[in-house]
Every structure is written in C-alpha cells, then in structure tokens.
C-alpha positions in Angstrom: 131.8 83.5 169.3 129.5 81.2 170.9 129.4 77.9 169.1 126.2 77.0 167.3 124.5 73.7 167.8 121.4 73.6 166.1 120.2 75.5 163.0 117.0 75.6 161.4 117.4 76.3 157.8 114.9 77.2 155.4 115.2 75.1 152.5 113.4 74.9 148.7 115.3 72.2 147.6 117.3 74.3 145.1 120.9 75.1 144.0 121.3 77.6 147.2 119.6 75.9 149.8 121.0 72.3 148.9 125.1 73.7 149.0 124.0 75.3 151.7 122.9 72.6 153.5 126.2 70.5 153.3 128.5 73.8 153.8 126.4 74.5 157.3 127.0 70.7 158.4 130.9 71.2 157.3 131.3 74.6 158.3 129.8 75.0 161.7 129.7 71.2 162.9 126.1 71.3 164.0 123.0 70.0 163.3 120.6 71.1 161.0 116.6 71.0 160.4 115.4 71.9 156.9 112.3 73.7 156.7 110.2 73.9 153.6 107.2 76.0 153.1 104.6 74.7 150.9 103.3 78.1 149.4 101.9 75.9 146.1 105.4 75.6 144.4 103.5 73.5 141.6 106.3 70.2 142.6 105.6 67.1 145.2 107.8 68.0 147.7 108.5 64.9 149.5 111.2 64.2 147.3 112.4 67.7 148.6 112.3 65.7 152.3 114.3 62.8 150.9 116.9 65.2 149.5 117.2 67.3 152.5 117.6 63.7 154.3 120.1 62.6 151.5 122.5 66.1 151.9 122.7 65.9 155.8 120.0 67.4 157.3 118.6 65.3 160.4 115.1 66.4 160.3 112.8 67.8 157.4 109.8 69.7 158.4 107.5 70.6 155.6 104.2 72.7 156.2 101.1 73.3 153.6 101.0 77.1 153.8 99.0 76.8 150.8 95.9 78.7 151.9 97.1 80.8 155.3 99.6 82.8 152.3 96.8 83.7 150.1 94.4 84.2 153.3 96.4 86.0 155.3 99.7 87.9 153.5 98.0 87.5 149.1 94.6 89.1 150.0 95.9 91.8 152.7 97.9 93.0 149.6 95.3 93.2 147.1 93.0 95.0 149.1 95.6 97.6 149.6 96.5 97.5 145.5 99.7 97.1 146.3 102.0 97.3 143.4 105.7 98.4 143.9 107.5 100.7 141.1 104.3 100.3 139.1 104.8 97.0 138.1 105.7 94.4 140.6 102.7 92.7 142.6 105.2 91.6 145.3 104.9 88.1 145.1 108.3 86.9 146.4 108.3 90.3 148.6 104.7 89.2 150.5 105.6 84.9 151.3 109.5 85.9 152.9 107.9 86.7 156.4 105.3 84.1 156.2 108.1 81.6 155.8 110.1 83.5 158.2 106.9 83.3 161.2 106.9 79.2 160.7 110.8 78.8 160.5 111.0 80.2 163.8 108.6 77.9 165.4 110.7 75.2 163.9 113.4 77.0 166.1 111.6 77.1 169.1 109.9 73.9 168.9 113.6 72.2 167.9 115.5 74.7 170.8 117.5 75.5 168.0 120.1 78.8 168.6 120.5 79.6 165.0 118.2 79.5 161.3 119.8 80.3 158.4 118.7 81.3 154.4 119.9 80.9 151.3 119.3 85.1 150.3 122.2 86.2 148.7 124.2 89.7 150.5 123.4 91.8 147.6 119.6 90.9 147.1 116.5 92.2 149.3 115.6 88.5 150.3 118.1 89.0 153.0 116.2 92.0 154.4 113.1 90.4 154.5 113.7 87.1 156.7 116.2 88.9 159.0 113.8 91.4 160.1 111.1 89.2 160.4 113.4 86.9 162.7 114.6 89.4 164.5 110.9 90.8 165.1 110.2 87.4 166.2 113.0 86.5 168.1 115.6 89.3 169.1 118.3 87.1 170.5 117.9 84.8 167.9 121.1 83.7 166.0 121.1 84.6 162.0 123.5 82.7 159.6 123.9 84.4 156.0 126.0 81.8 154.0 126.2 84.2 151.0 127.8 87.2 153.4 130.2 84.2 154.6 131.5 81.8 152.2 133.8 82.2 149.1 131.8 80.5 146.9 130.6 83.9 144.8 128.8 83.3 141.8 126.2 80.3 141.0 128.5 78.7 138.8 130.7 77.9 141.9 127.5 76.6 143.4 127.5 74.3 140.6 130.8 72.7 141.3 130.7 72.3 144.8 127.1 70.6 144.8 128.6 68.3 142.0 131.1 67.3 144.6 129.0 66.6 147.0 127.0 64.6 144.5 123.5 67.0 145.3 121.5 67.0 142.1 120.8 70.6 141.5 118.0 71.6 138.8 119.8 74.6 137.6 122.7 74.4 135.0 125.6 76.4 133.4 122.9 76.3 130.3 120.0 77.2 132.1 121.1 79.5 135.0 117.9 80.8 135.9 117.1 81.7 139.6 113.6 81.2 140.0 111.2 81.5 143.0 107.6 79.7 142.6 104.5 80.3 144.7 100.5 80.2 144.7 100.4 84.0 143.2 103.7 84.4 140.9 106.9 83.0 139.4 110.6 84.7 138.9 113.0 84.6 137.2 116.8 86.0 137.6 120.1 85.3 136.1 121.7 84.2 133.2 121.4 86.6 130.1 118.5 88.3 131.9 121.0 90.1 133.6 121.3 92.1 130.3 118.1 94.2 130.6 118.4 94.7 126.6 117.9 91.0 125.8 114.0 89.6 125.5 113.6 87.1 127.6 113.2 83.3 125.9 109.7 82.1 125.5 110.6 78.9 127.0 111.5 80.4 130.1 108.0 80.7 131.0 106.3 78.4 133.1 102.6 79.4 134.5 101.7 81.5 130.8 101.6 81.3 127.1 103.0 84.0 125.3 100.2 86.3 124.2 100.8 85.1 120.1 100.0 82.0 121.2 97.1 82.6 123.3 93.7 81.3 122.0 91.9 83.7 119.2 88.8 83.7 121.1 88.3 85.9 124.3 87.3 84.5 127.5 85.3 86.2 130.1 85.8 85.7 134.4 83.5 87.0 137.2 85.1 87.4 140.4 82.7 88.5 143.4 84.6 90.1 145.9 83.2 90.6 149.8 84.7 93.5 151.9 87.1 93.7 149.7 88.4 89.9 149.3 87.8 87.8 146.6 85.3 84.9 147.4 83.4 83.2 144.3 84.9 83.0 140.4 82.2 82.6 138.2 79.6 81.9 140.6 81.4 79.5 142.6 82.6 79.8 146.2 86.4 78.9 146.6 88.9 78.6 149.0 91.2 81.7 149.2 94.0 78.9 147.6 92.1 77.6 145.2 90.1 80.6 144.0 93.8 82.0 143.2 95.1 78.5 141.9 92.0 78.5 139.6 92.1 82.1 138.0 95.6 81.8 137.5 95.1 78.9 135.8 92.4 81.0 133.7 95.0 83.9 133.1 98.0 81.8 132.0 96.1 80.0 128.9 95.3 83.6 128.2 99.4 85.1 128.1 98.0 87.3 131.0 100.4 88.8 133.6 103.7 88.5 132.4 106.3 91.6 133.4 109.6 92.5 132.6 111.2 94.9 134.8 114.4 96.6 136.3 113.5 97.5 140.0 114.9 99.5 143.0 116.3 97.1 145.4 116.4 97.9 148.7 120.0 97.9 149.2 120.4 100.3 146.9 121.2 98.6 143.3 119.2 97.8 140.2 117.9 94.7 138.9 116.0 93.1 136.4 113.4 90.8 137.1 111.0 88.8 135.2 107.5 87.5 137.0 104.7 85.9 136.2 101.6 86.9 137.8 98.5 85.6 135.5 95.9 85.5 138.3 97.3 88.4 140.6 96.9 90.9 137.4 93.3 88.8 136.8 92.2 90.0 140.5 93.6 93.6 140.7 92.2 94.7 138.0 88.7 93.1 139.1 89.5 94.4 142.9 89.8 98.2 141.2 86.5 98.2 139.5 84.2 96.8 142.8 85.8 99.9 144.7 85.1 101.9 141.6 81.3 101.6 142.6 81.5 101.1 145.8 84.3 103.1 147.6 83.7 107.0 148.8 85.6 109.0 146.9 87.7 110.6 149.6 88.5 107.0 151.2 89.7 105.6 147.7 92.1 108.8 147.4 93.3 108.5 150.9 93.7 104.9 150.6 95.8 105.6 147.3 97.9 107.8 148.7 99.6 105.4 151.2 99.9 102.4 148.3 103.7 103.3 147.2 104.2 103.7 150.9 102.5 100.4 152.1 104.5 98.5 148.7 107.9 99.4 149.9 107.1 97.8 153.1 106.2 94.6 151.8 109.0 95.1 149.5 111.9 96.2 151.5 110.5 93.2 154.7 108.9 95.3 157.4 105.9 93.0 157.4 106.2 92.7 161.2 106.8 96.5 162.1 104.5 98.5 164.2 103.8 101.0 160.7 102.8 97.9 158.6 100.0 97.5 161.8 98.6 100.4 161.6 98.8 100.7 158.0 96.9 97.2 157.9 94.2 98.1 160.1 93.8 101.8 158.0 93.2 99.4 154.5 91.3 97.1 156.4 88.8 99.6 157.2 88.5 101.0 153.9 87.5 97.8 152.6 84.3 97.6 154.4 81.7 97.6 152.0 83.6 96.7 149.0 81.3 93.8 147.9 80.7 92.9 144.7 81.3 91.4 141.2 83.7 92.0 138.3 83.5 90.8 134.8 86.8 90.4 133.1 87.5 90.1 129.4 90.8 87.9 128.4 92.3 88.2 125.4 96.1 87.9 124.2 97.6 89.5 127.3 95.3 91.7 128.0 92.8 91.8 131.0 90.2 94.4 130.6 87.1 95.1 132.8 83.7 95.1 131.1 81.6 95.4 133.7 80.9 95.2 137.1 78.2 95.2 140.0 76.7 95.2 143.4 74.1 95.5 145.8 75.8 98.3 147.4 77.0 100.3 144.7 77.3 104.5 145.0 77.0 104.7 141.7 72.8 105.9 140.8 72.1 106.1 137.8 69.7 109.0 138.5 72.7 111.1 139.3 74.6 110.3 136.9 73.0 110.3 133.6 73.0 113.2 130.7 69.2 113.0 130.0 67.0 114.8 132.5 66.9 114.3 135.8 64.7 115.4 139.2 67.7 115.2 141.6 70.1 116.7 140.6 70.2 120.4 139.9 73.0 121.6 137.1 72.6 124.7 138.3 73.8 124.5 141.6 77.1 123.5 139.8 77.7 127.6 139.1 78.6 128.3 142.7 80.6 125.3 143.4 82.4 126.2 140.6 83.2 129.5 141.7 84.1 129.2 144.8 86.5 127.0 143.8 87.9 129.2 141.3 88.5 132.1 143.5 92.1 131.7 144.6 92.6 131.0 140.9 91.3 134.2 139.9 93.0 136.3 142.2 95.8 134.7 141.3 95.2 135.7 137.6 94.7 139.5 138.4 97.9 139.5 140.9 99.4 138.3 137.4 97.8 140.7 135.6 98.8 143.7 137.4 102.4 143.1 137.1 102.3 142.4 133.6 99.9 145.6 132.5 100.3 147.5 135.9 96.7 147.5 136.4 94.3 147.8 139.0 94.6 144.7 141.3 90.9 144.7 142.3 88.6 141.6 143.0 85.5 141.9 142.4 82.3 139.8 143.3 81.0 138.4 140.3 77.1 139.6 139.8 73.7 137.1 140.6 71.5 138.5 137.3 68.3 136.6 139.6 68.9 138.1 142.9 67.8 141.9 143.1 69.9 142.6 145.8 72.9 142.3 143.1 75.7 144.6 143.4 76.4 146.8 140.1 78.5 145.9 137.1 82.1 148.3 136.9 84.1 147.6 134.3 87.4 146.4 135.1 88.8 143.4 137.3 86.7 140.6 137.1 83.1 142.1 136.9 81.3 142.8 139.8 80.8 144.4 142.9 83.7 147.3 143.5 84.3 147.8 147.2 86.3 151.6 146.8 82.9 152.6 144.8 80.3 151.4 147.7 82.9 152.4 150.6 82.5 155.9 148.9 79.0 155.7 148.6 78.5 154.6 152.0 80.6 158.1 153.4 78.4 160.4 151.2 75.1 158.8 152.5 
C-alpha cells in the first residue's frame, strides 16, 4: 500500500471528526489539513480552527458556504419538492457533496493524496462524500476511519478523546449525534435509537414544541420567481438569509419538526429526528405558486420523477450524469412559477391561505359555478364519453360472462342531431351495427 502523506479531512469540530483527527496523525504518520464548511452551523467557528490546531492538525481551512448551499444545492431541491419517504426534506442528504466539491480543492490546492470523513460504515454519509470524491477525483485516495479502527461505538469515542485531552461536546448523558446546517438539524443516538420512546423536548434546538408555541397565529408571504424563493414579506433577501429568516419565523411557531424511521441506503433502518422549521415554511408555499401557475401535465410529469430525484440526493449521486439531466428537466418546469404565498402559522401547523401572481392559469371566468360566456358545460358530454368508452366495453365483456348476454356496443344516440341512429333495446343504447348491416343488404 502506497504510504499516505497528506490528508485533507473534513472536520465539524465534533466527537468524530476530533478522534479522528489525532487517530489519522497516529495511525498513518502524515499530515493533516482540517476542512470545515460553514453551511450556518449556528456556532463561531474559529474556536473550531483553534481546536483543529490544538488536536494536531497543521492547517485549518474554513469556507462561508453559507449562501452557495442554499443557492445552489437548498433551492435546486425545493423546486423539485423533494421529499424522501414522505417525510425527510434531505437536509443532511443535499450539503454532503457541497462539502465534498470544496474538500477536494483543499486537496488539490494542498497536493494532498488522501481526504478522509468521519461517516460511520453503517450510515449513508459514507455514500455520499465517497461518490462525490470519486466523481471529482478518480485516483483520489479515500480514508474511512469507522471501516478501519476498533474503536466501535461512540462511547469508545468518549474515552479515547478524553485521553487525548480533546474536549468533545457530546456525553455518556447526552449521546446525541447531531448535524446542524442553514435548512435543518438532526438528531441520532442515544434512546432515540428506540423508535418507541418520544423524543425529549429539550433535545430541540431551532423549534418550540407546538404546546408552547404562541396562542396567536402568525402569517408569512414568500414571493417566489421561476420557481425560487426571493422576497418574505415584501422584502428582497439573500438566498441565506431569506432561509435564516423564515426559519427563524417557523421555529417560534413549533413548525417542522419530524420523527421518522427511514430506508437507508445500505440497506438498514433508522430513526431520525430533524428539524426543518423554514424548509416545511417554503414547500408548502413553493406548492401553492405552482398550484396557479404550473400546466397541469408538467406538474404531473414533474411529480412523477420526485421519489426518483429524492433517492438521489439521498443515497449521494449528486454528481452523476442522471442527477444532470434530471436537474435541467426541473429546471425547465420552473419557468414561470412566479409568485406569492401566504402562510398561516399556528402550533405546528403551516397552512396556505392564499396565494397569487401575475401569471396565474387559474381565470376565474373558467372556473366559477355561476354563469359564464366561455365555457360551455355542455361540451363536457362528449369528453365524458369518450373517455368512458373502454370502461363501458369493459362493463358489457363483464356482463356477458356473468348473464351470457349479447356482447354488443352500441353508439349511444345524439337526441339534437337528426341524422341519429335508432334506439334498440339492449347493450348500451344506441346504434346496432347487425340491424343496419342487414338493412344495408336488403336495400
């Protein structure tokens, strides 16, 4: 095995990444450059540099991703409606390659031969950087510690960083694995791992619990353009701070919290618990802009590949040549999807109450019950028919095996066209093809 020089390892600052740190220095004798990500954590991170610093490391890059997450991996999702397993909104799934793509330039910049993670060999976090390095870089070096070491279960963790006197924010009382960004928190670990036990109120960091949400309802307008949210409440915000904002706005309300026991991708189940206050906020508003302003046939087709474009956020293939197309396919369908939401919060609940724009499908003079000049009900009749035909003769194949009688379709009549063909009893009513061939011979 070729010896390893220089690693690039990317680093949060928290029990997995600090052991794993020291155990890279100790194990493989080689240098190593921590990388943090600044996806809007919610914590300063220089202290995150001085720690890195402190454990060995013998450089510390840390990049503001802040708004290039939300611009370019938060957004792409939402337009989609991406929602795996009908609950998750992806939002440890959608930052792993984003903090993959800048890791690796940390590599190339560095001539490093290696990076490394902190994913554990049983989790899909693993997937996820792994394919985006190796998308990036094929000749590029991967180091797993979890697939490697013999340190195997957090509480191990615990020991050897108290040896190595790293101060590690998790304890054996509070064994929570969480993963912070701009759009979410999780949580993993501890007695969640009992999907039967409610998780503890304190656990929760970015919401109140709905019971103690405020008694009065507050309302949020979110104007989206082509399909991308641009202004809350009137006011034009940056992709970042728009979402820091109406999170905000969503947590005070209990909004967003799920509790769930997904698919993972290598094939075992897990619970997970996430927080996603302004995520839920700006689906639901996203859904009611296309609701006016989306053909009918484009939303459907567009539906139809959300489980498909989910899993790949979910199981990593962010950088794959199906994820492309699929990109450019949602892309298009969100031309045109401009305009603005109202949202009602109350108690956990997020509820559209209205919504509008300047390019809506949605007329009035087509729609409503009273009368109308352009819109003729009884054209509806044909349409209706001709879309009932297979079920009908699918209703007198079943008829005649039940009753063993005449399988016969006949055309139903038009009372206001003259040219009608005659009643026969029988069948369906309606024109009776033996009756007119037979005419037809005696003529």
């Amino acid at each position: 095995m070729q010896k390893v020089k220089k690693i690039v390892l990317a680093y949060s600052g928290g029990l997995d990444t600090s052991v794993i740190l020291r155990w890279l220095i100790e194990t493989y004798r080689a240098e190593v450059i921590a990388f943090c990500a600044d996806l809007g954590q919610g914590e300063e991170l220089e202290p995150v540099r001085e720690k890195a610093l402190k454990t060995g490391a013998s450089k510390v890059y840390i990049k503001d991703l802040r708004e290039e997450f939300v611009r370019d991996f938060v957004f792409p999702c939402l337009q989609a409606n991406a929602v795996y397993e009908g609950r998750y909104l992806l939002g440890t799934s959608m930052a792993r390659p984003l903090i993959a793509k800048h890791q690796m330039a940390v590599a190339r910049k560095e001539g490093a031969d290696a990076v490394a993670h902190g994913a554990t060999g049983k989790g899909n976090d693993q997937v996820r950087f792994e394919l985006a390095y190796y998308a990036i870089d094929p000749r590029i070096r991967v180091i797993a510690p979890w697939r490697e070491w013999d340190l195997g279960s957090r509480s191990d963790l615990i020991a050897y960083a108290r040896r190595h006197d790293i101060p590690v924010p998790t304890t054996k009382a509070r064994p929570y694995s969480t993963d912070r960004n701009l759009f979410h928190i999780s949580f993993e670990g501890g007695i969640l791992e009992d999907p039967w036990q409610e998780p503890p109120d304190e656990m929760f960091v970015l919401s109140v619990s709905p019971e103690q949400a405020p008694d009065r309802a507050a309302y949020v307008e979110v104007e989206f353009q082509d399909g991308r949210p641009v202004a809350l409440d009137g006011k034009r915000l940056s992709p970042a701070k728009l979402l820091q904002r109406v999170n905000k706005i969503g947590g005070e309300h209990g909004i967003g919290r799920v509790d769930i026991v997904e698919n993972r991708y290598v094939g075992m189940k897990s619970r997970g618990v996430y927080e996603t206050p302004g995520g839920t906020i700006l689906q639901a508003a996203h859904r009611a802009v296309e609701s006016l302003t989306m053909d009918r046939e484009v939303m459907h087709l567009r539906d139809s590949l959300i489980p498909r474009f989910s899993e790949l956020v979910y199981y990593g293939y962010w950088f794959s040549p199906e994820m492309e197309m699929l990109m450019r396919t949602i892309e298009a369908s969100q031309e045109g999807v401009t305009g603005t939401a109202r949202v009602k919060l109350y108690k956990g609940n997020c509820e559209v109450v209205g919504r509008k724009s300047s390019v809506s499908l949605y007329d009035p003079a087509f729609a409503t019950f009273e009368a109308d000049q352009v819109y003729r009900q009884a054209d509806a009749e044909g349409f209706i028919r001709l879309n009932a035909l297979r079920l009908r003769i699918r209703a007198l194949r079943t008829q005649h095996k039940v009753r063993g009688a005449k399988f016969e379709v006949r055309n139903p009549p038009t009372p206001k066209n003259p040219l009608s063909p005659p009643f026969t009893k029988g069948g369906l009513g309606g024109f009776d093809a033996r009756s007119a061939k037979r005419k037809r011979s005696e003529r």
